[in-house]
PyMOL CGO cylinders between C-alpha atoms (Angstrom):
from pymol import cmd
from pymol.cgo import CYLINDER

trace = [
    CYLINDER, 122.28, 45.33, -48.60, 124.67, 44.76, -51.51, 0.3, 1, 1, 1, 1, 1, 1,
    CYLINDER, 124.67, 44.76, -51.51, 127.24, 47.29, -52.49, 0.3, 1, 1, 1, 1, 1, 1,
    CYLINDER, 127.24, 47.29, -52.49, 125.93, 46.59, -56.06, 0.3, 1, 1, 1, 1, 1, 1,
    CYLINDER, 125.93, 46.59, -56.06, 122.72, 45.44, -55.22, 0.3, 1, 1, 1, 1, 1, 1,
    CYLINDER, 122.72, 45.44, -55.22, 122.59, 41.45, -56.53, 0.3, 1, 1, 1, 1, 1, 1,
    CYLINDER, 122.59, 41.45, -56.53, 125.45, 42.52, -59.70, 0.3, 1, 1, 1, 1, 1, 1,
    CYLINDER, 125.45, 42.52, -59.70, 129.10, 41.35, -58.78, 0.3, 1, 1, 1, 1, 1, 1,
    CYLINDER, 129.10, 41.35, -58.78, 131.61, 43.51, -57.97, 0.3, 1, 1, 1, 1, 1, 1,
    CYLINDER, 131.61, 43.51, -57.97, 133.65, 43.43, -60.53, 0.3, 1, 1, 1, 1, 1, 1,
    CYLINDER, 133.65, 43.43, -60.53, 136.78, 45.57, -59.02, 0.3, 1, 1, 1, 1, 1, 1,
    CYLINDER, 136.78, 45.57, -59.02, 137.78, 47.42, -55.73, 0.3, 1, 1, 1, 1, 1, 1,
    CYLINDER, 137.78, 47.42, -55.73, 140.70, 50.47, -55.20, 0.3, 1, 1, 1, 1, 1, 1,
    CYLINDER, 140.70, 50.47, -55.20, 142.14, 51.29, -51.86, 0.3, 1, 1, 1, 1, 1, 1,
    CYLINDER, 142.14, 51.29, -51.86, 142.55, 55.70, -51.85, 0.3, 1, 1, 1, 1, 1, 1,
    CYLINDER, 142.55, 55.70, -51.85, 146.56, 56.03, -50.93, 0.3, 1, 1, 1, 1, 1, 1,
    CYLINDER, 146.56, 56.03, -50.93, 145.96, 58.04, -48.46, 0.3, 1, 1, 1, 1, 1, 1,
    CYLINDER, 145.96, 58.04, -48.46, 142.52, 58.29, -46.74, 0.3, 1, 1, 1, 1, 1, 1,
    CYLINDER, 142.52, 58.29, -46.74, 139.88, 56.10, -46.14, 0.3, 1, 1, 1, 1, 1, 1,
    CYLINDER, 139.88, 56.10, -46.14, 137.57, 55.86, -49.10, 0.3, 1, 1, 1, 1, 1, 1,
    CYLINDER, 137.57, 55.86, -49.10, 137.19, 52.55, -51.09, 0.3, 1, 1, 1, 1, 1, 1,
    CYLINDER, 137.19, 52.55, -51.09, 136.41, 52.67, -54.76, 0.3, 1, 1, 1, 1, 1, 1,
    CYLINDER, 136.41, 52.67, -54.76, 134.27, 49.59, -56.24, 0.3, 1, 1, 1, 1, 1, 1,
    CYLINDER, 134.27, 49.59, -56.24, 133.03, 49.03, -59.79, 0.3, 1, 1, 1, 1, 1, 1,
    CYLINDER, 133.03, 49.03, -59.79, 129.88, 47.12, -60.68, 0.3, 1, 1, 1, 1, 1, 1,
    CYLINDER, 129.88, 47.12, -60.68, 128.18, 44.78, -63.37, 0.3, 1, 1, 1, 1, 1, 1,
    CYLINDER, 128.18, 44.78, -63.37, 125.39, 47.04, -62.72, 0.3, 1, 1, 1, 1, 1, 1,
    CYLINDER, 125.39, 47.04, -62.72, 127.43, 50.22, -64.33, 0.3, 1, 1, 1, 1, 1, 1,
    CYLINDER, 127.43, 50.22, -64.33, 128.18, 51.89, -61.14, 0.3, 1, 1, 1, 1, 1, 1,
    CYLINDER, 128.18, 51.89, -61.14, 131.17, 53.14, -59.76, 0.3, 1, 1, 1, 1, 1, 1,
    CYLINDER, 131.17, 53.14, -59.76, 130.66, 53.88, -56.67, 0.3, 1, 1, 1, 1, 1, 1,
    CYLINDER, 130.66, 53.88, -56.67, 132.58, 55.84, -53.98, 0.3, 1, 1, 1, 1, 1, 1,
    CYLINDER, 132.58, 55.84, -53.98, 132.56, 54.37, -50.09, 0.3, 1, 1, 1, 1, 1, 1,
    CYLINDER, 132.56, 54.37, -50.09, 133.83, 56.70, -47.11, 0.3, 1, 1, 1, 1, 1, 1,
    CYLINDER, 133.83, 56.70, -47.11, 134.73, 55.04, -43.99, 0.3, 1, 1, 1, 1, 1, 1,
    CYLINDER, 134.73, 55.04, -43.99, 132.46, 56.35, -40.65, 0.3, 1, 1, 1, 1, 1, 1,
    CYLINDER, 132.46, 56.35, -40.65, 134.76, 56.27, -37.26, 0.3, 1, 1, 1, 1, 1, 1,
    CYLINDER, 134.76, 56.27, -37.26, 138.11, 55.95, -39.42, 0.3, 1, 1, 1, 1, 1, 1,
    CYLINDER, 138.11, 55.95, -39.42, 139.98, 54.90, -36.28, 0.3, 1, 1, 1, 1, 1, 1,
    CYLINDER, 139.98, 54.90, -36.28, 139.42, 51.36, -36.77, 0.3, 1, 1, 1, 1, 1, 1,
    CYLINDER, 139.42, 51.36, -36.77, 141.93, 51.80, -40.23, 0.3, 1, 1, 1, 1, 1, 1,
    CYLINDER, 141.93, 51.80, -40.23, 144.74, 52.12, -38.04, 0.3, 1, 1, 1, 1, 1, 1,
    CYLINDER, 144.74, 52.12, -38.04, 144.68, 49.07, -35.85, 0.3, 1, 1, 1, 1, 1, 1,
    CYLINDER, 144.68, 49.07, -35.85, 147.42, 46.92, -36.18, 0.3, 1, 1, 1, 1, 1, 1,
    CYLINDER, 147.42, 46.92, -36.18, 146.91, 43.49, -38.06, 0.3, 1, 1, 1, 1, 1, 1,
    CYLINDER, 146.91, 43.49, -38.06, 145.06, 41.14, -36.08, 0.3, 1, 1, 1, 1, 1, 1,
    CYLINDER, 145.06, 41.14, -36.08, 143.98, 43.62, -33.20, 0.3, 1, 1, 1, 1, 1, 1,
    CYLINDER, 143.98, 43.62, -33.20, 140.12, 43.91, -33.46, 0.3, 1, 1, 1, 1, 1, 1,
    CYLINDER, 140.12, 43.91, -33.46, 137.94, 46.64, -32.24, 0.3, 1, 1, 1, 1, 1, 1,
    CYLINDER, 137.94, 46.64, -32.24, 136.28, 46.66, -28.88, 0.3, 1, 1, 1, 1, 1, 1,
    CYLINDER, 136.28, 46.66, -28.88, 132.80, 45.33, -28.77, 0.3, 1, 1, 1, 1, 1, 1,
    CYLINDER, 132.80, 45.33, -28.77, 131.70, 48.45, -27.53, 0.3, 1, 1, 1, 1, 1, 1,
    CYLINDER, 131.70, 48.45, -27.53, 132.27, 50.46, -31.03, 0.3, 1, 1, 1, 1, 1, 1,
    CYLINDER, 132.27, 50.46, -31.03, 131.66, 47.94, -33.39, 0.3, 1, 1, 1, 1, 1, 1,
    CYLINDER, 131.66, 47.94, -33.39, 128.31, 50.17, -34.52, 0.3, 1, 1, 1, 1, 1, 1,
    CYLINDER, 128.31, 50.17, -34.52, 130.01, 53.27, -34.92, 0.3, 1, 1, 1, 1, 1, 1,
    CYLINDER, 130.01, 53.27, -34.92, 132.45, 52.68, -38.01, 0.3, 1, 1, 1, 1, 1, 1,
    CYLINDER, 132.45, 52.68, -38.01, 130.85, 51.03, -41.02, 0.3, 1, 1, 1, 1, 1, 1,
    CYLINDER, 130.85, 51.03, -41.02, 131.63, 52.10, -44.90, 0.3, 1, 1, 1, 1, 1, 1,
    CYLINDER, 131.63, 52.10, -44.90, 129.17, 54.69, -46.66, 0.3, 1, 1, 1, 1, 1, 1,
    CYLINDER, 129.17, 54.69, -46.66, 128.13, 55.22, -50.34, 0.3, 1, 1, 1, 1, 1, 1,
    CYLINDER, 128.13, 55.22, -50.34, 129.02, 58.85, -50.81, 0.3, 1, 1, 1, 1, 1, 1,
    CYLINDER, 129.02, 58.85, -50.81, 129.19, 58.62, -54.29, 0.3, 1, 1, 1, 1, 1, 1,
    CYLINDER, 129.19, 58.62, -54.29, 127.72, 57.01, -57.44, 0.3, 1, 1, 1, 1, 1, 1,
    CYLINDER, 127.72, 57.01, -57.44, 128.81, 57.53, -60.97, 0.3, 1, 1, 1, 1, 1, 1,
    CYLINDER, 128.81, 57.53, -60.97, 127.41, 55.53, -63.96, 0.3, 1, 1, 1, 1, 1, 1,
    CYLINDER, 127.41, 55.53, -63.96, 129.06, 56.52, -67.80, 0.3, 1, 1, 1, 1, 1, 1,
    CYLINDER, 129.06, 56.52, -67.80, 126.99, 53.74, -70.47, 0.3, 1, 1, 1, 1, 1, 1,
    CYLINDER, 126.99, 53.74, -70.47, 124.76, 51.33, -69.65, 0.3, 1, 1, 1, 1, 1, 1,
    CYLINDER, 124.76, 51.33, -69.65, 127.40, 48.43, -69.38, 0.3, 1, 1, 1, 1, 1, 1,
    CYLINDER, 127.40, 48.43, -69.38, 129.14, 46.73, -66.50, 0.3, 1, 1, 1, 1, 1, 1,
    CYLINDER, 129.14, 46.73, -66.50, 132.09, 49.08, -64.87, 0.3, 1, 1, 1, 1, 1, 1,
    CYLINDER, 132.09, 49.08, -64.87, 134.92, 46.21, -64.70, 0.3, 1, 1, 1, 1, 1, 1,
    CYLINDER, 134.92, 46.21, -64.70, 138.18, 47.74, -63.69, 0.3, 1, 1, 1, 1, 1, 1,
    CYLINDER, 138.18, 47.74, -63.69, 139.38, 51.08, -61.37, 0.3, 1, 1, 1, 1, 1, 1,
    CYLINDER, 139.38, 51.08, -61.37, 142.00, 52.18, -59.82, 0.3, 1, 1, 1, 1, 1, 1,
    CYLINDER, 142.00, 52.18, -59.82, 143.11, 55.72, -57.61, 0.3, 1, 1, 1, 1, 1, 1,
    CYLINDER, 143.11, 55.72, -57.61, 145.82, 57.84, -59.21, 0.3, 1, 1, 1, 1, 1, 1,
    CYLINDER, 145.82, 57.84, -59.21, 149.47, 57.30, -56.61, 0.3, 1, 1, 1, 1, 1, 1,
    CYLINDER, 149.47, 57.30, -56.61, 148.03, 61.16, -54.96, 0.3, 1, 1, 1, 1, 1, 1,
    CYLINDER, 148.03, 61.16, -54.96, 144.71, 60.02, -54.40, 0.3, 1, 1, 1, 1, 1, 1,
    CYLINDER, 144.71, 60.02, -54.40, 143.08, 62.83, -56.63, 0.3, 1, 1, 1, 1, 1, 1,
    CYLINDER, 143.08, 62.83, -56.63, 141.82, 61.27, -59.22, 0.3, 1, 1, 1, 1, 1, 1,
    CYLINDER, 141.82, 61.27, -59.22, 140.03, 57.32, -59.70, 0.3, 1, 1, 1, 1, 1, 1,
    CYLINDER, 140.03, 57.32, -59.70, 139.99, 55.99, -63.29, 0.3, 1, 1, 1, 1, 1, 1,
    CYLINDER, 139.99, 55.99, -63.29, 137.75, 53.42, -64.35, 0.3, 1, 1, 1, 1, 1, 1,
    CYLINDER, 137.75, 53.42, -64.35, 136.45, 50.96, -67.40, 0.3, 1, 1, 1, 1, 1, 1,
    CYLINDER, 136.45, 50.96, -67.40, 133.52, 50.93, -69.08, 0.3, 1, 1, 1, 1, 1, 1,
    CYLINDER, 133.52, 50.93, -69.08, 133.97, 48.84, -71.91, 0.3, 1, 1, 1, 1, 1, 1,
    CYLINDER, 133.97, 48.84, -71.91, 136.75, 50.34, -74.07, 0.3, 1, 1, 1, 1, 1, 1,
    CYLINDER, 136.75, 50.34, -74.07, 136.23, 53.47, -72.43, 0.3, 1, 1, 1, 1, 1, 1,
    CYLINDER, 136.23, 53.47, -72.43, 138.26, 54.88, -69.60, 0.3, 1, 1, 1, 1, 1, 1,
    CYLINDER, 138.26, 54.88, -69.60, 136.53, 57.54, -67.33, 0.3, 1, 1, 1, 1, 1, 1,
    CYLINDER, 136.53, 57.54, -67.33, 138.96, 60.11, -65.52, 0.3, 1, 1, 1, 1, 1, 1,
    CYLINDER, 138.96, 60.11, -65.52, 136.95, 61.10, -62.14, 0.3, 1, 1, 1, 1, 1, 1,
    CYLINDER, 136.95, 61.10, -62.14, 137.60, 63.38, -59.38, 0.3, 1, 1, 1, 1, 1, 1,
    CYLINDER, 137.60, 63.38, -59.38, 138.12, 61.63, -56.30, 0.3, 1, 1, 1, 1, 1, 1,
    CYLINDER, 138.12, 61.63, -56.30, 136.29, 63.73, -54.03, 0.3, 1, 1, 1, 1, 1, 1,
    CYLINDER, 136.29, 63.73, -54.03, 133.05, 63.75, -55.71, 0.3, 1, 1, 1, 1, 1, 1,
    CYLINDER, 133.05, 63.75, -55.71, 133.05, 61.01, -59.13, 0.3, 1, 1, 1, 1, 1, 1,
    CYLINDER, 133.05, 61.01, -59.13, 132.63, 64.24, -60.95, 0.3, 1, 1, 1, 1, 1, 1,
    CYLINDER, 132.63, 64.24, -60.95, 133.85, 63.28, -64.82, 0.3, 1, 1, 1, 1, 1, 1,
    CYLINDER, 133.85, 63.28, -64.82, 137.01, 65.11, -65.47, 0.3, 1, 1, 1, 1, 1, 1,
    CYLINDER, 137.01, 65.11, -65.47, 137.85, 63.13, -68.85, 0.3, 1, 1, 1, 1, 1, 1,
    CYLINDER, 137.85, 63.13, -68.85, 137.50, 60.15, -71.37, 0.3, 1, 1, 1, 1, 1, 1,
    CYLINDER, 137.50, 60.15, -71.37, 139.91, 58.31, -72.52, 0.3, 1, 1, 1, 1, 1, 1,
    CYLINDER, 139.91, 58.31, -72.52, 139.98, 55.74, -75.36, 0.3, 1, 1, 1, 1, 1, 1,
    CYLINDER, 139.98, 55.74, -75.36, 141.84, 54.45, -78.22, 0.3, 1, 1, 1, 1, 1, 1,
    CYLINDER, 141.84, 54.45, -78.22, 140.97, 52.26, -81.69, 0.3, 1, 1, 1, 1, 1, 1,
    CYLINDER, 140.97, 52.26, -81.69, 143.13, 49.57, -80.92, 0.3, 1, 1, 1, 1, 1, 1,
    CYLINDER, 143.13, 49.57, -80.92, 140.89, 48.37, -78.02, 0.3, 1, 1, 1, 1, 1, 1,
    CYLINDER, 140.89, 48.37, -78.02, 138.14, 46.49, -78.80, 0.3, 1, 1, 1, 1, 1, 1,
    CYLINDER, 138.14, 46.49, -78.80, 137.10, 44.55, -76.20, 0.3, 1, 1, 1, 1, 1, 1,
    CYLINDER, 137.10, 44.55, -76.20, 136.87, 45.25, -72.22, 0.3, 1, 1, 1, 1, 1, 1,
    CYLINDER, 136.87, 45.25, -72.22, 139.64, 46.71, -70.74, 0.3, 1, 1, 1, 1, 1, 1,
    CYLINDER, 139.64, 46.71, -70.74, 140.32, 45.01, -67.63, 0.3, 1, 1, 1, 1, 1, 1,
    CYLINDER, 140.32, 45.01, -67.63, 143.40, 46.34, -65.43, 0.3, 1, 1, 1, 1, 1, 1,
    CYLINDER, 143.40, 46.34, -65.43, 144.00, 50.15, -64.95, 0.3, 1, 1, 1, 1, 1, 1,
    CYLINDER, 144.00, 50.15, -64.95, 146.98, 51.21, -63.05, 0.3, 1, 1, 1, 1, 1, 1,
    CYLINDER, 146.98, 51.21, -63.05, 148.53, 54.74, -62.50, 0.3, 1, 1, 1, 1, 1, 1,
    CYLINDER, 148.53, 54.74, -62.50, 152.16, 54.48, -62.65, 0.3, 1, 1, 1, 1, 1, 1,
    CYLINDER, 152.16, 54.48, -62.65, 154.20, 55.90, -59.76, 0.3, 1, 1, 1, 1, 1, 1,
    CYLINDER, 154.20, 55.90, -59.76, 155.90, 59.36, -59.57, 0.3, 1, 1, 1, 1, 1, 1,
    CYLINDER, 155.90, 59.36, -59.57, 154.56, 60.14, -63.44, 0.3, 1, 1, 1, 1, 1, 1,
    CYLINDER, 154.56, 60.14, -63.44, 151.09, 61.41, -64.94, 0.3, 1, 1, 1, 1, 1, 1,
    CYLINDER, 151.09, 61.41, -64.94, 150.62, 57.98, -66.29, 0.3, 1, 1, 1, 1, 1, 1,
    CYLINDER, 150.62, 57.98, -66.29, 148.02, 55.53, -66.93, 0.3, 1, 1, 1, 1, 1, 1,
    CYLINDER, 148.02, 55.53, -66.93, 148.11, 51.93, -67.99, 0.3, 1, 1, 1, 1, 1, 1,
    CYLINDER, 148.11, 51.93, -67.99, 145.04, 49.70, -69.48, 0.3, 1, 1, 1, 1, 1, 1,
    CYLINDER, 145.04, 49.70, -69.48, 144.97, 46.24, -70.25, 0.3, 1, 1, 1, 1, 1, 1,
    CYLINDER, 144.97, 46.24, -70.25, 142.24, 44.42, -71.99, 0.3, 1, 1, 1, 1, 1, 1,
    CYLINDER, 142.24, 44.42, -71.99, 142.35, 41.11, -73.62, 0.3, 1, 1, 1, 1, 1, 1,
    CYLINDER, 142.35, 41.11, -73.62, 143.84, 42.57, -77.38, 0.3, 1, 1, 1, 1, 1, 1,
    CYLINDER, 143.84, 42.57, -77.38, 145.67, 45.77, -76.49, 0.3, 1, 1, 1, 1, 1, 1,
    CYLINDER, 145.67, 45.77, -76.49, 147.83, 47.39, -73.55, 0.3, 1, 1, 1, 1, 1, 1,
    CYLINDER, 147.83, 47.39, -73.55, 147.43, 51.37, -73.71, 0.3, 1, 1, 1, 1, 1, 1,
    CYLINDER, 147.43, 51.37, -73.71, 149.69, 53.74, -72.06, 0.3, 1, 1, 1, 1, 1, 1,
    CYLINDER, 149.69, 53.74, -72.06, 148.04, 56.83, -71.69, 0.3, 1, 1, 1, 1, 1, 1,
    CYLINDER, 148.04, 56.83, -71.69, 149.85, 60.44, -70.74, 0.3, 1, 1, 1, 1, 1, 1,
    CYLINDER, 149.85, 60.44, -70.74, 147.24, 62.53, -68.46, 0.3, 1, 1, 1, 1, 1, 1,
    CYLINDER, 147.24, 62.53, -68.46, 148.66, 65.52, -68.98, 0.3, 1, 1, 1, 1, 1, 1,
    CYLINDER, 148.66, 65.52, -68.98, 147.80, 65.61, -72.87, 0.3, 1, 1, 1, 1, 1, 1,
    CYLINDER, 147.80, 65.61, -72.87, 145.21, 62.83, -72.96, 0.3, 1, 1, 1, 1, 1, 1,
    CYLINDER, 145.21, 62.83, -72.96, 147.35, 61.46, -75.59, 0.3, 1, 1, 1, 1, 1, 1,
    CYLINDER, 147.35, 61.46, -75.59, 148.63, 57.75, -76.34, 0.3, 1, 1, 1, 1, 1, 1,
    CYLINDER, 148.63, 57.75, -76.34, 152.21, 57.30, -75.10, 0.3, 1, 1, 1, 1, 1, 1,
    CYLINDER, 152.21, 57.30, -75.10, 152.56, 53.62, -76.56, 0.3, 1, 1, 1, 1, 1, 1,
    CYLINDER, 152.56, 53.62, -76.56, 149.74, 51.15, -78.05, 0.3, 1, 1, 1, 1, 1, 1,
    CYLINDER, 149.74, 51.15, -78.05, 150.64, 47.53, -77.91, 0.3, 1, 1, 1, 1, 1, 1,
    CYLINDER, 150.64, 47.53, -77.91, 148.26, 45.54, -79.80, 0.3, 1, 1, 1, 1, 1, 1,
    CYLINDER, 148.26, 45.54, -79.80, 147.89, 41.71, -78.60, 0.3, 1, 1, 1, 1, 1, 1,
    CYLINDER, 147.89, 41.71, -78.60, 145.91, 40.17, -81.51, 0.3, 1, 1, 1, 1, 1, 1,
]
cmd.load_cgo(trace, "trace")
């Protein structure tokens, strides 16, 4: 089994803190993966685990959010884990971490095509988006634009 059945996975987002894996699909899904038997996370690089519990830890949908009927291509986890972001065309989608519920939508005239790249800024209730004609820096505690840069 495919994570997005035979669409490409168009982006993955570590959580900063636990172990859930955010991926976003060219079949519209976002989808939310929780890690069974999270012991094997904290291995140290190159130690593998024992034959013995290789069946018990293996990744889990646990969640599944679609927002329009076209491809998710970009997400990302805020820096506190609470909240994953991701793109649905010119659209950004604010979700709760814990269950893809949608807390918010996000977009902005200046970008008409894909956005691409999201990316919470450190320390600050911030949001970056790229696409190919505009950058958009977003403040989450208003919902308001902080600075447009358009690229045409």
């Amino acid at each position: 089994m495919f994570p997005h059945g035979y669409q490409r996975v168009a982006a993955l987002a570590y959580h900063p803190r636990r172990p859930l894996v955010c991926t976003a699909g060219q079949d519209c899904n976002l989808k939310l993966w929780s890690m069974s038997g999270s012991d094997a996370l904290s291995l140290p690089p190159g130690v593998k685990p024992s034959e013995d519990g290789a069946d018990s830890q293996h990744w889990t949908c646990a969640a599944v959010r679609t927002f329009r009927p076209t491809a998710c291509r970009a997400a990302a986890f805020s820096c506190d884990g609470a909240v994953v972001a991701a793109s649905y065309g010119a659209a950004v989608v604010l979700c709760s971490a814990e269950s893809l519920a949608r807390l918010a939508v996000l977009t902005h005239p200046l970008v008409s095509d894909c956005i691409l790249s999201l990316s919470f800024l450190v320390a600050s209730p911030t949001l970056v988006a790229a696409s190919t004609d505009a950058v958009i820096v977003w403040d989450l505690r208003t919902s308001r634009v902080k600075y447009a840069l358009n690229g045409k």
